[in-house]
N, CA, C and O atoms as a CHARMM CRD file, in Angstrom:
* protein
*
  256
    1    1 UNK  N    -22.27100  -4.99200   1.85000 PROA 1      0.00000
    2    1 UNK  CA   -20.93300  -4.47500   1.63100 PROA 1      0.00000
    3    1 UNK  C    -20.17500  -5.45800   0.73400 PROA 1      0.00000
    4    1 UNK  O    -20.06200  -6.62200   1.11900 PROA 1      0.00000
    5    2 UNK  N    -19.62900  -5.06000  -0.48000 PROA 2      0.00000
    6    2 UNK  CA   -18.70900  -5.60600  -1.32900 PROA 2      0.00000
    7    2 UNK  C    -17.71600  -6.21600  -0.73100 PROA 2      0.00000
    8    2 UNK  O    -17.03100  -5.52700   0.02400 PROA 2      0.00000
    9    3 UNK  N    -17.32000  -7.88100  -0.93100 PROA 3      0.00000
   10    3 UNK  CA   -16.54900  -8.21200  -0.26100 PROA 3      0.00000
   11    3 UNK  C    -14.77200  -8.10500  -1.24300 PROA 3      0.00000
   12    3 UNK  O    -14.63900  -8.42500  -2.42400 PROA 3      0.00000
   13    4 UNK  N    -13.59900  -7.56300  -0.30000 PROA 4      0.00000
   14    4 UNK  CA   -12.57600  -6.88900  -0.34000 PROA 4      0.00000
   15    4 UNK  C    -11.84200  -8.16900  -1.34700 PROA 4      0.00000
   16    4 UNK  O    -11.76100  -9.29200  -0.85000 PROA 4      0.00000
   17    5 UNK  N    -11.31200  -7.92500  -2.80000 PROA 5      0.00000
   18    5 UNK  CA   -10.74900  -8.45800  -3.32900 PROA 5      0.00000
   19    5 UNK  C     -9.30800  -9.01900  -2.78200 PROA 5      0.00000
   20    5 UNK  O     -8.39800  -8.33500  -2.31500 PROA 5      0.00000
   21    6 UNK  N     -9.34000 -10.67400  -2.98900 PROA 6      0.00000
   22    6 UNK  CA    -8.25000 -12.20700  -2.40500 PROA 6      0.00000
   23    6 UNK  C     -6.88700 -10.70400  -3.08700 PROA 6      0.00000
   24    6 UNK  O     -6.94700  -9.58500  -3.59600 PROA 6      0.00000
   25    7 UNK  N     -5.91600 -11.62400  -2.66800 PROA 7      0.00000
   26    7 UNK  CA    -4.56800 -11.18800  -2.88600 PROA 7      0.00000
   27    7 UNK  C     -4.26600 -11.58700  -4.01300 PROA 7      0.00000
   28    7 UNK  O     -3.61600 -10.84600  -4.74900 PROA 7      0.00000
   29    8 UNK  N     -4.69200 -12.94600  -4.45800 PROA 8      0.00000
   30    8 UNK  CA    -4.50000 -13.68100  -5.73600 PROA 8      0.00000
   31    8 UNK  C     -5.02000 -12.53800  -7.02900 PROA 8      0.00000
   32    8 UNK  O     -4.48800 -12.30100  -8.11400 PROA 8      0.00000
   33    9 UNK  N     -6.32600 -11.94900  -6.37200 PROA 9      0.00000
   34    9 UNK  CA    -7.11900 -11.07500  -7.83000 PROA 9      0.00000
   35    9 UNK  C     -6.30100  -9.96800  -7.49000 PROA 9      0.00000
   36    9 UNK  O     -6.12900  -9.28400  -8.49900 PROA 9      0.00000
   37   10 UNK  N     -5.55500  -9.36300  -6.20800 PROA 10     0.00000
   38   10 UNK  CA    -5.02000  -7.80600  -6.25300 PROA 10     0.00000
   39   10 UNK  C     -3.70700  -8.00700  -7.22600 PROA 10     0.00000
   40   10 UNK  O     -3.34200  -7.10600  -7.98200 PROA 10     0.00000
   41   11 UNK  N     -2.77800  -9.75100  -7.10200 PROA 11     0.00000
   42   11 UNK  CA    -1.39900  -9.33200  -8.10400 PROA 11     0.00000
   43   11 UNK  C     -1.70600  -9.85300  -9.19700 PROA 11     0.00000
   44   11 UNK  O     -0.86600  -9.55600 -10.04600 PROA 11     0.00000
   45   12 UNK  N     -2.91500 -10.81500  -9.78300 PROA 12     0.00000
   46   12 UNK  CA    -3.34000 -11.04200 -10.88000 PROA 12     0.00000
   47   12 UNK  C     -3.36800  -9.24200 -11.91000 PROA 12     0.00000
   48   12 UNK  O     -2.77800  -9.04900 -12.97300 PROA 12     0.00000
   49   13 UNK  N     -4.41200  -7.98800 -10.98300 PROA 13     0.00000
   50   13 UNK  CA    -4.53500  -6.79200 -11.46800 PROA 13     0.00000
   51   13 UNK  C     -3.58400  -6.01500 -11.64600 PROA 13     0.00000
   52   13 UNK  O     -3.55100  -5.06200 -12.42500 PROA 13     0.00000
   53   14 UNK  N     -2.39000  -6.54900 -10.61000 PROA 14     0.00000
   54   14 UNK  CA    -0.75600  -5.44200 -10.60200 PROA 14     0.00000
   55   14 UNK  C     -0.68700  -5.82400 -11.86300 PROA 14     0.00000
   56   14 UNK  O     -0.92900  -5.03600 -12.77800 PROA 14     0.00000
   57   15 UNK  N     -0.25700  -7.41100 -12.11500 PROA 15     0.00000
   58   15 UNK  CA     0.27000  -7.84800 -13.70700 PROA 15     0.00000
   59   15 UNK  C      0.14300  -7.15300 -14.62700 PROA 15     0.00000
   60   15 UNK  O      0.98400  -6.54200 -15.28600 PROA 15     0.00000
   61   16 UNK  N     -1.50800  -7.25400 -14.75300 PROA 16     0.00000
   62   16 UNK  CA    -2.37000  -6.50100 -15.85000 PROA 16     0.00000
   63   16 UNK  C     -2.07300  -5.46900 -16.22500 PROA 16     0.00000
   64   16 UNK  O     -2.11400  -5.10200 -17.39900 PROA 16     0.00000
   65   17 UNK  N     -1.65500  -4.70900 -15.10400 PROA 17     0.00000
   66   17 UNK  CA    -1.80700  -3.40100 -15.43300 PROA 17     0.00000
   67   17 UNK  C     -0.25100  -3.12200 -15.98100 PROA 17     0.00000
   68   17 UNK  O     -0.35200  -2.12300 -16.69300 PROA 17     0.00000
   69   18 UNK  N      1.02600  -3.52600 -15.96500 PROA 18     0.00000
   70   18 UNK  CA     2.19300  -3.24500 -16.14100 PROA 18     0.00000
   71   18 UNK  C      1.89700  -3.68100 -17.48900 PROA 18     0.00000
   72   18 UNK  O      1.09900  -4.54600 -17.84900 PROA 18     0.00000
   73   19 UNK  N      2.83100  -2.78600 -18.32900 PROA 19     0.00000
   74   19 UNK  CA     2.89200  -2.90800 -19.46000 PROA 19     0.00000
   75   19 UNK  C      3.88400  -3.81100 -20.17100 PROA 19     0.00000
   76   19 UNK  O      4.93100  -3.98900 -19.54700 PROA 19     0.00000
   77   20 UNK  N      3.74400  -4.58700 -21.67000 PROA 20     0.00000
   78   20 UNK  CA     4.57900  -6.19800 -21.71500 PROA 20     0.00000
   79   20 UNK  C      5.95500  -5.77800 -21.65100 PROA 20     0.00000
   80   20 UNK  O      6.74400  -6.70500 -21.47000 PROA 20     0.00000
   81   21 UNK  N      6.32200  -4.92300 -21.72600 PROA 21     0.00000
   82   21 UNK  CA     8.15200  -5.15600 -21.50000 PROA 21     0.00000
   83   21 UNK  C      8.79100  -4.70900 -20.10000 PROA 21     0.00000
   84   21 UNK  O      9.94300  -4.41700 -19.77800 PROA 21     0.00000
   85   22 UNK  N      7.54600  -4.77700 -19.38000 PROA 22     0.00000
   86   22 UNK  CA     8.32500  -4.72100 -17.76600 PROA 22     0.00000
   87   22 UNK  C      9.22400  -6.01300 -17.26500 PROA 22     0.00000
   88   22 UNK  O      9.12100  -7.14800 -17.73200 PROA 22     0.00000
   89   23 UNK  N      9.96100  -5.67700 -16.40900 PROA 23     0.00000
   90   23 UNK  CA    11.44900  -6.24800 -16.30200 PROA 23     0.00000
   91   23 UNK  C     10.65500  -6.55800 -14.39300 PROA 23     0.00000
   92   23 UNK  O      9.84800  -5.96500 -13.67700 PROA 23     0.00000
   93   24 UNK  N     11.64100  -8.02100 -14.27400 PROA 24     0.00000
   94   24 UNK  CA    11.31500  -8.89800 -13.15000 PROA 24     0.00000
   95   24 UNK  C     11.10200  -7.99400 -12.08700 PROA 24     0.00000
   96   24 UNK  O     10.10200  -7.91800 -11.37400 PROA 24     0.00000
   97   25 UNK  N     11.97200  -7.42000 -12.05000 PROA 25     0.00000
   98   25 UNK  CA    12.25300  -6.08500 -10.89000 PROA 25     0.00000
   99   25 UNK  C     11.12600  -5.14800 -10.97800 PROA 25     0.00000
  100   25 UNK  O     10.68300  -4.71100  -9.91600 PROA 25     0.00000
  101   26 UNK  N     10.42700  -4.65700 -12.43900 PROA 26     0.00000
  102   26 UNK  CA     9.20000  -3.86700 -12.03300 PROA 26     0.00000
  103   26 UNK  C      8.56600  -4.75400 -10.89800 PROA 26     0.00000
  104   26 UNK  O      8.49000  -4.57500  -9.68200 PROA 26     0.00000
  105   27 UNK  N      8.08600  -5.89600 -11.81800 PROA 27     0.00000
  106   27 UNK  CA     7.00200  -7.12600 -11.07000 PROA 27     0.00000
  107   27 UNK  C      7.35200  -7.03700  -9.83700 PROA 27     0.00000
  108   27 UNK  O      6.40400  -6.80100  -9.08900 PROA 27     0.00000
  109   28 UNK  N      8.53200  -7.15400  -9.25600 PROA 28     0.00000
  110   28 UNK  CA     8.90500  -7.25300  -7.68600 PROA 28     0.00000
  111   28 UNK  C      8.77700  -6.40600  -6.98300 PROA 28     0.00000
  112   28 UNK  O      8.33800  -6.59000  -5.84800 PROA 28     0.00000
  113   29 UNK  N      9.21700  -4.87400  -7.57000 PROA 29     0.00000
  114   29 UNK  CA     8.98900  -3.28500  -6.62100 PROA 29     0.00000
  115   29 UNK  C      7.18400  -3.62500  -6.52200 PROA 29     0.00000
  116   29 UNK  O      6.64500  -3.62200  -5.41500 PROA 29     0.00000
  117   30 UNK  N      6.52200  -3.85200  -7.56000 PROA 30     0.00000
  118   30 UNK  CA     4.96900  -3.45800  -7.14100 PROA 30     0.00000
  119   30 UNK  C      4.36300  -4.26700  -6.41900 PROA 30     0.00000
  120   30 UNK  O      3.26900  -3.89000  -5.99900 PROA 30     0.00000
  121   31 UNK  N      4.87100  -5.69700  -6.01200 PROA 31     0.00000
  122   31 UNK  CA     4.62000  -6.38900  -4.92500 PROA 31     0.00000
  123   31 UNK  C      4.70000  -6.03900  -3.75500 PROA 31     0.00000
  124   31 UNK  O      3.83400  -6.15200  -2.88800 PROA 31     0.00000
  125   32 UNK  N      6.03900  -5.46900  -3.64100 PROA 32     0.00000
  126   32 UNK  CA     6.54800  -4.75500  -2.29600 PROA 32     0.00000
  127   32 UNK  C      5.75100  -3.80900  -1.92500 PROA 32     0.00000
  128   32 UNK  O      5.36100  -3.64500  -0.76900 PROA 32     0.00000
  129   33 UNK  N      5.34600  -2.86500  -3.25500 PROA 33     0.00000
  130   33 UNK  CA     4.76000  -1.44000  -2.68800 PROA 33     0.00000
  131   33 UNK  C      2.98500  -2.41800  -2.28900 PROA 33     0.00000
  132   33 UNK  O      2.26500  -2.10500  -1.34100 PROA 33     0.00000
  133   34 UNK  N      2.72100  -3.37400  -3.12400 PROA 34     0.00000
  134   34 UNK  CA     1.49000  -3.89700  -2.80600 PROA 34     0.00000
  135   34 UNK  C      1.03300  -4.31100  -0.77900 PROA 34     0.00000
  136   34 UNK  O      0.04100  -4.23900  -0.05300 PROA 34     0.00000
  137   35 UNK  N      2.17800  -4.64000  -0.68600 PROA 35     0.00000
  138   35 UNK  CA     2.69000  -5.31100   0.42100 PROA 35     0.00000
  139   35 UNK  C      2.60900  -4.42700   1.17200 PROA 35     0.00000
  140   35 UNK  O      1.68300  -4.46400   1.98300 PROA 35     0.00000
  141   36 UNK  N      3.27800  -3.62200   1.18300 PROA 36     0.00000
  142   36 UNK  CA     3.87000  -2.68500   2.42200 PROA 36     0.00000
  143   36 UNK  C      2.14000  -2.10100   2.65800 PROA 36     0.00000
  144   36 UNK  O      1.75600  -1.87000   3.80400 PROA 36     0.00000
  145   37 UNK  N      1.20300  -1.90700   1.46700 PROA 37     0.00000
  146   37 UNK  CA     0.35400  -1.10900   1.62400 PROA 37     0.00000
  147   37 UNK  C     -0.74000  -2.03200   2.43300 PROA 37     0.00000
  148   37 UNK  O     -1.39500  -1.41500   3.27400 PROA 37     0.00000
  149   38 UNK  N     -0.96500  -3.16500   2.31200 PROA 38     0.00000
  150   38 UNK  CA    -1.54600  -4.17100   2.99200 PROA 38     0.00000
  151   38 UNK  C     -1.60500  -4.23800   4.23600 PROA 38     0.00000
  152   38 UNK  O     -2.61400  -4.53300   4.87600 PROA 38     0.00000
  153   39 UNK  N     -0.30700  -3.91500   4.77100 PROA 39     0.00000
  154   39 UNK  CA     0.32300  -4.29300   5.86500 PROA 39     0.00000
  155   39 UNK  C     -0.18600  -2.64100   6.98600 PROA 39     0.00000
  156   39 UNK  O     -0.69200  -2.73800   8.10400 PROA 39     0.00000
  157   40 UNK  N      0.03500  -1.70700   6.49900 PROA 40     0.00000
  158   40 UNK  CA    -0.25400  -0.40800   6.72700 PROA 40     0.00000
  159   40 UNK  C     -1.89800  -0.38700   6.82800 PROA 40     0.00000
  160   40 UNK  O     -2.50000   0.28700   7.66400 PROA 40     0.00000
  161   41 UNK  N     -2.51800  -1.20900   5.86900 PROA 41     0.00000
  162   41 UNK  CA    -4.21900  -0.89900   6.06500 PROA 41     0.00000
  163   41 UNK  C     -4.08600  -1.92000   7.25900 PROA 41     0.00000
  164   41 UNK  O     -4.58200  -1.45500   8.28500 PROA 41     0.00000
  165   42 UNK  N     -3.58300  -3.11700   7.40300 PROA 42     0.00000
  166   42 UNK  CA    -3.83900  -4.23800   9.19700 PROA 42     0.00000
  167   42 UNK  C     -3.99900  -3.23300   9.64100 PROA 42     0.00000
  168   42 UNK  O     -5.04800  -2.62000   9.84100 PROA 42     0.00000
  169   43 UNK  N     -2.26100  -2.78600   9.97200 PROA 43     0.00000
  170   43 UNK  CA    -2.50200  -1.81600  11.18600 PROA 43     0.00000
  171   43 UNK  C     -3.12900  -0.77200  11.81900 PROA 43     0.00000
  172   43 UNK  O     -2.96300  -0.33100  12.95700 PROA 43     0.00000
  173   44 UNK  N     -4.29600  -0.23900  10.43300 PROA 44     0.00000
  174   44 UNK  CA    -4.87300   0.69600  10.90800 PROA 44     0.00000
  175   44 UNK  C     -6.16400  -0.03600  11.67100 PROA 44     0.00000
  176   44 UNK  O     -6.74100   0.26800  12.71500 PROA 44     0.00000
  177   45 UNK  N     -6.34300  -0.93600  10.89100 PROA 45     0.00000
  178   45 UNK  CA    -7.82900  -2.01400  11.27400 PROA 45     0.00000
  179   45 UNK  C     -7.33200  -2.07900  12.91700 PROA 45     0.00000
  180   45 UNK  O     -8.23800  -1.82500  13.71000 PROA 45     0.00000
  181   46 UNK  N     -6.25700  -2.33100  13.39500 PROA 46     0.00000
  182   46 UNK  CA    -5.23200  -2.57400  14.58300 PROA 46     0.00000
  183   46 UNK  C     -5.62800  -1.83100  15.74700 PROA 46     0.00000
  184   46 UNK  O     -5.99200  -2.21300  16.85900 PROA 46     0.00000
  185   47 UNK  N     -5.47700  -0.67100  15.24400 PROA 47     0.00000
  186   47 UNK  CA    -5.60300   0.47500  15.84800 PROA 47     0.00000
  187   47 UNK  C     -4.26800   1.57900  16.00500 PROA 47     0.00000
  188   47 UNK  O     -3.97300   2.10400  17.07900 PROA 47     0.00000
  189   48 UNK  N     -3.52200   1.81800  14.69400 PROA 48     0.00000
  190   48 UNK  CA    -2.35000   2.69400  14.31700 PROA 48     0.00000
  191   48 UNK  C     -2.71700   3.70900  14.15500 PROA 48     0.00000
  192   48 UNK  O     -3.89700   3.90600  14.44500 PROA 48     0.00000
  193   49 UNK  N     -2.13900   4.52300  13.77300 PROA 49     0.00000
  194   49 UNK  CA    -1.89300   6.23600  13.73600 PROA 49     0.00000
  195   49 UNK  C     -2.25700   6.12500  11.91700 PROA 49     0.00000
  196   49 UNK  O     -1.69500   5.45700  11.05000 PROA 49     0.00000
  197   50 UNK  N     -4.04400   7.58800  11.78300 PROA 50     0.00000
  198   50 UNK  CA    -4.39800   7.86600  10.80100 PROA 50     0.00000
  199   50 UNK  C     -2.89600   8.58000  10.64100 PROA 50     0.00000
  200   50 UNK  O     -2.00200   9.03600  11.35400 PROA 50     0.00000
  201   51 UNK  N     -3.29700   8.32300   8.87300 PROA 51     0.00000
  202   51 UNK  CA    -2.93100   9.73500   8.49000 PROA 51     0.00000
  203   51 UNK  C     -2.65800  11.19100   8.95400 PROA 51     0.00000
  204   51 UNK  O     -1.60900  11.75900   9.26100 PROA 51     0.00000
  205   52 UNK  N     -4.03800  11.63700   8.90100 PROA 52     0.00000
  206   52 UNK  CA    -4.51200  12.79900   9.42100 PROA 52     0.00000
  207   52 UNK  C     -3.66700  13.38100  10.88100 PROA 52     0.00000
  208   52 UNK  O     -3.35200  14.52800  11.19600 PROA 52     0.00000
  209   53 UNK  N     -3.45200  11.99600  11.62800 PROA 53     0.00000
  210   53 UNK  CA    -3.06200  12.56000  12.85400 PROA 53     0.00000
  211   53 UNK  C     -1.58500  12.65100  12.88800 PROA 53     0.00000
  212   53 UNK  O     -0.95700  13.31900  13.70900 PROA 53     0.00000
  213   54 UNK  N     -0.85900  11.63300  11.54400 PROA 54     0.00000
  214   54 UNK  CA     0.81400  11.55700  11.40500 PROA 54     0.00000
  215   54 UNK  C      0.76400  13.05300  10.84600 PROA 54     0.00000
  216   54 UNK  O      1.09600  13.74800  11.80600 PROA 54     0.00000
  217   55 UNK  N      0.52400  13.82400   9.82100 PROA 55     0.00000
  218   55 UNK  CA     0.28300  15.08200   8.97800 PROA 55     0.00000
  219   55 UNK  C      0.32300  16.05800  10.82600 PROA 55     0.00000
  220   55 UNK  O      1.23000  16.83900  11.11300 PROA 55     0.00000
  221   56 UNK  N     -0.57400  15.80500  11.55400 PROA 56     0.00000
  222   56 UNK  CA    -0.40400  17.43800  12.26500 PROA 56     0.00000
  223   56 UNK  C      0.81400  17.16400  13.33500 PROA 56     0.00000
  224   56 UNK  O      1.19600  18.19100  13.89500 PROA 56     0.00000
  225   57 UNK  N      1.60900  15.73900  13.78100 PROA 57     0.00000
  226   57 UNK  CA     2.48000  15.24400  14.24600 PROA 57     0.00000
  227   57 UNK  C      3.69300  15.54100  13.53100 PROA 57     0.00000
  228   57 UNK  O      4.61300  16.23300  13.96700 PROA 57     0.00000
  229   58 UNK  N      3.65700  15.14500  12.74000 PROA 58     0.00000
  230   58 UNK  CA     4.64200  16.04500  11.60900 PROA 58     0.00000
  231   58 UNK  C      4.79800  17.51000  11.23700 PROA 58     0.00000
  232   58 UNK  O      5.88700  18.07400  11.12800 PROA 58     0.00000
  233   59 UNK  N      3.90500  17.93500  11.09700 PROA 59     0.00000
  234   59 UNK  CA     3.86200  19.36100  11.51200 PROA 59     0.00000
  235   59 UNK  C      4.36600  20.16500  12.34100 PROA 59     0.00000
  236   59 UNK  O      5.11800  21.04400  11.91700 PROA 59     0.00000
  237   60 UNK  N      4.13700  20.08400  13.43900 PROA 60     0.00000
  238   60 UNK  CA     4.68300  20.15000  14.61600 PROA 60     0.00000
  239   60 UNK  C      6.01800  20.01800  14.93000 PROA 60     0.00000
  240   60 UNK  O      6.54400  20.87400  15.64100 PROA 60     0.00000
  241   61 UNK  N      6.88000  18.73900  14.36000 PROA 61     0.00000
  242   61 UNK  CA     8.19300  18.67900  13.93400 PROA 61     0.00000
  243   61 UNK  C      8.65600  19.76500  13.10300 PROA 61     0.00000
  244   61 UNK  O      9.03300  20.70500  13.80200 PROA 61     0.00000
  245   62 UNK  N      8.72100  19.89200  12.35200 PROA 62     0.00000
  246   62 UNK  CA     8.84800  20.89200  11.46600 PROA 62     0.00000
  247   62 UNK  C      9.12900  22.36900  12.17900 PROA 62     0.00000
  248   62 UNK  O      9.98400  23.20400  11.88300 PROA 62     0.00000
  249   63 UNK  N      8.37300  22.39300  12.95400 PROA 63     0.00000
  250   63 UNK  CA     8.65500  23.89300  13.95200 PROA 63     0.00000
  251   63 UNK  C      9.88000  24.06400  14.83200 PROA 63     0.00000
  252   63 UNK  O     10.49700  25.08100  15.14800 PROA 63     0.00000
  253   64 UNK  N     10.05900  22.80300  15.13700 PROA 64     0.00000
  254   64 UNK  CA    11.01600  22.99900  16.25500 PROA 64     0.00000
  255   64 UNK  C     12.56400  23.23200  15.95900 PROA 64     0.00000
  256   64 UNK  O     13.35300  23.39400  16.89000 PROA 64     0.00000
C-alpha cells in the first residue's frame, strides 16, 4: 500500500496548483479547506458518521 503523502508535500501541491497572481487569502482559504478536510478523514479513521449515512439522516430531515 502506497504510503499517504506528509502535509509538507499536500501544501507544497495546494501552492502549485494556484495560479501566480493568487492573493494571501487564496493561500489561506485552501489551507483551511485542506485542514478541515484532514481533520474530517481522523474522524472517520475514529469512528464518525460516513457520508452515506449523514445523506439518508438528512433525508429524513427534510420530511418532517
Amino acid at each position: 500500500m502506497p504510503k499517504a503523502p506528509t502535509l509538507k508535500a499536500q501544501v507544497r501541491e495546494l501552492i502549485d496548483g494556484l495560479p501566480d497572481d493568487c492573493t494571501a487569502e487564496d493561500i489561506h482559504y485552501r489551507l483551511y479547506l485542506l485542514e478541515k478536510i484532514r481533520r474530517g478523514e481522523a474522524s472517520l479513521k475514529r469512528g464518525g458518521i460516513p457520508h452515506s449515512e449523514v445523506r439518508k439522516q438528512a433525508a429524513g430531515w427534510r420530511k418532517k
